[in-house]
C-alpha positions as CSV (number, residue, x, y, z in Angstrom):
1,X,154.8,138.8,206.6
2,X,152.7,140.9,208.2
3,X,149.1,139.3,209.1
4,X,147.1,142.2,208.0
5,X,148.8,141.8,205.0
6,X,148.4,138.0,204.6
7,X,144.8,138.2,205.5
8,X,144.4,141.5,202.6
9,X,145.8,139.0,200.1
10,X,143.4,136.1,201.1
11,X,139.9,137.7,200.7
12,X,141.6,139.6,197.2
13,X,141.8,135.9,196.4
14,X,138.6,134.6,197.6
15,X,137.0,137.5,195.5
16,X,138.6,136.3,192.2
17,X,138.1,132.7,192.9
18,X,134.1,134.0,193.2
19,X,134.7,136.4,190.4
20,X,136.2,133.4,188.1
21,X,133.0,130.9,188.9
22,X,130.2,133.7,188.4
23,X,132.1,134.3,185.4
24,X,132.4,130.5,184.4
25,X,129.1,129.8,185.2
26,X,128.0,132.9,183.3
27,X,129.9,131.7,179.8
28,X,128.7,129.6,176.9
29,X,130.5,126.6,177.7
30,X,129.0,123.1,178.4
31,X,127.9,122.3,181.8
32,X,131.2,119.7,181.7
33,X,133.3,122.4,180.9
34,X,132.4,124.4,183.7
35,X,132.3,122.0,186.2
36,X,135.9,121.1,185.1
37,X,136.9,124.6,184.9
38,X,135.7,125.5,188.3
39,X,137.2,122.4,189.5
40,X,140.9,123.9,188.1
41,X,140.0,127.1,189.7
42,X,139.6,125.5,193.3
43,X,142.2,122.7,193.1
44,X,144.7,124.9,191.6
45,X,144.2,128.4,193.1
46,X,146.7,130.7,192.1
47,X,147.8,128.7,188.6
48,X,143.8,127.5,188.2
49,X,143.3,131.2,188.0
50,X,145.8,132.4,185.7
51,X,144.8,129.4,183.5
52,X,141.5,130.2,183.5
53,X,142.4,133.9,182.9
54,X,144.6,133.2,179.6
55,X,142.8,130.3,178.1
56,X,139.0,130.2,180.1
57,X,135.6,130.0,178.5
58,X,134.6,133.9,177.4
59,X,130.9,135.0,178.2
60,X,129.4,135.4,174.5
């Protein structure tokens, strides 16, 4: 793989991980359930994010 193309696909991933906390921190949930949401986001980066995606706290 080309590393242009690696490096591309790294920051589009470090702008959703920031996109999904602003976003988490921004919702209605508890200040446990963000903490452990954000903490499934950063553990688990790529699946973290498509959980979080699917079944994540929604800004109300």
């Amino acid at each position: 793989m080309n590393a242009n193309f690696s490096g591309f696909l790294g920051l589009i991933h470090l702008a959703l991980v920031v996109w999904a906390a602003v976003a988490i921190l921004g919702s209605s949930a508890t200040q446990g359930q963000k903490v452990l949401w954000i903490l499934l986001v950063l553990l688990f980066p790529v699946v973290g994010l498509i959980i979080w995606f699917i079944a994540g706290p929604k800004k109300t």
